[in-house]
C-alpha positions, -999 to 999 in steps of 0.1 A, spaced: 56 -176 -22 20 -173 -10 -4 -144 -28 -36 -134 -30 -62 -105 -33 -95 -102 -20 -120 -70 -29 -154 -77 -8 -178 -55 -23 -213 -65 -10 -205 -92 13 -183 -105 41 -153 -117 33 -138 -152 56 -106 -157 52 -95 -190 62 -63 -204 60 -47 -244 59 -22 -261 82 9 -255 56 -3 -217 69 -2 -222 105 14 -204 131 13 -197 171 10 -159 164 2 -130 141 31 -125 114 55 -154 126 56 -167 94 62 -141 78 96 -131 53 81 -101 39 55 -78 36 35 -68 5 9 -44 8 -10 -25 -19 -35 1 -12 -57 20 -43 -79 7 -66 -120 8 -58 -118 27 -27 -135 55 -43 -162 77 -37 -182 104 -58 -193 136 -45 -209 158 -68 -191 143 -97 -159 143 -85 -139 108 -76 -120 108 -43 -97 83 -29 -107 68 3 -73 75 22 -79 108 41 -44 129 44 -46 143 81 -32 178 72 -58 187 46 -87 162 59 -89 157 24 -82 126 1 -51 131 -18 -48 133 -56 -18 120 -60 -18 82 -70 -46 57 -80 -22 31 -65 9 22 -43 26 -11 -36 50 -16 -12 75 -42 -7 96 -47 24 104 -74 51 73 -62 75 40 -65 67 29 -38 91 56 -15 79 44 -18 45 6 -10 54 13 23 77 36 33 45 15 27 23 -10 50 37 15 80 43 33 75 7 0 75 -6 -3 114 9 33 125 -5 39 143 -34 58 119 -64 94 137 -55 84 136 -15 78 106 -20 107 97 -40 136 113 -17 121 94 17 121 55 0 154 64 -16 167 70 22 150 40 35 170 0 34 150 -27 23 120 -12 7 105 -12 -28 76 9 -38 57 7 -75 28 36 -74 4 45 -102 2 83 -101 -34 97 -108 -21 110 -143 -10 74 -159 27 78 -147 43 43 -133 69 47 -105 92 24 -94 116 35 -63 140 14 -44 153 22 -9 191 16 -1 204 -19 -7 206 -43 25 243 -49 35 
C-alpha cells in the first residue's frame, strides 16, 4: 500500500515519483482509489467559515461536513464523489452509497458527528 498527503500552502508543490511507481499511463497501477476532500479549504467572509466546494444548485458552499473520505476501486470515481457527497445531506447521502457496490465513505459532519457508510458488498 502506497499513501501519502500533501497540503501546499504557500508554495508549489512537485511531486515526483520512483521507478517501483512507474507506469506507461495515468492510473495503470492503480487497485483502488482513496480520495479525501475537507480540511483547510476554507475561507472567511465577514466572520463566517465556508468550505471551498461550491454546491451548483445554491452556488453556495455547503455546510454539511468538514470532511469526506472515499474509498473505492477508481481513483477518479472517488474524486467526482467526493465532491457531490460532500453537497448531500447526511441521510441523502447515506441512502445513495448504501445503493452503490464497492464503495466506502467515512465523513466528518460540520457538528462533530463521524459517519461511516458502506455500499453493497462485491459478489
Amino acid at each position: 500500500i502506497i499513501t501519502g498527503s500533501a497540503t501546499p500552502v504557500e508554495n508549489k508543490l512537485i511531486l515526483t515519483a520512483g521507478e517501483e511507481l512507474r507506469a506507461e499511463y495515468l492510473l495503470q497501477r492503480r487497485e483502488m482509489g482513496v480520495i479525501n476532500i475537507g480540511g483547510k479549504g476554507i475561507i472567511t467572509v465577514d466572520g463566517k467559515k465556508y468550505h471551498h466546494i461550491i454546491n451548483p444548485e445554491t452556488l453556495m458552499p455547503s455546510d454539511y461536513y468538514s470532511s469526506v473520505s472515499i474509498i473505492t476501486s477508481s481513483s477518479a470515481l472517488a474524486d467526482a464523489l467526493s465532491t457531490a457527497i460532500f453537497n448531500m445531506e447526511p441521510s441523502e447521502a447515506k441512502s445513495f452509497i448504501e445503493s452503490k457496490k464497492g464503495l466506502k465513505v467515512v465523513a466528518l459532519t460540520t457538528d462533530g458527528n463521524l459517519e461511516i457508510w458502506e455500499g453493497v458488498p462485491h459478489k
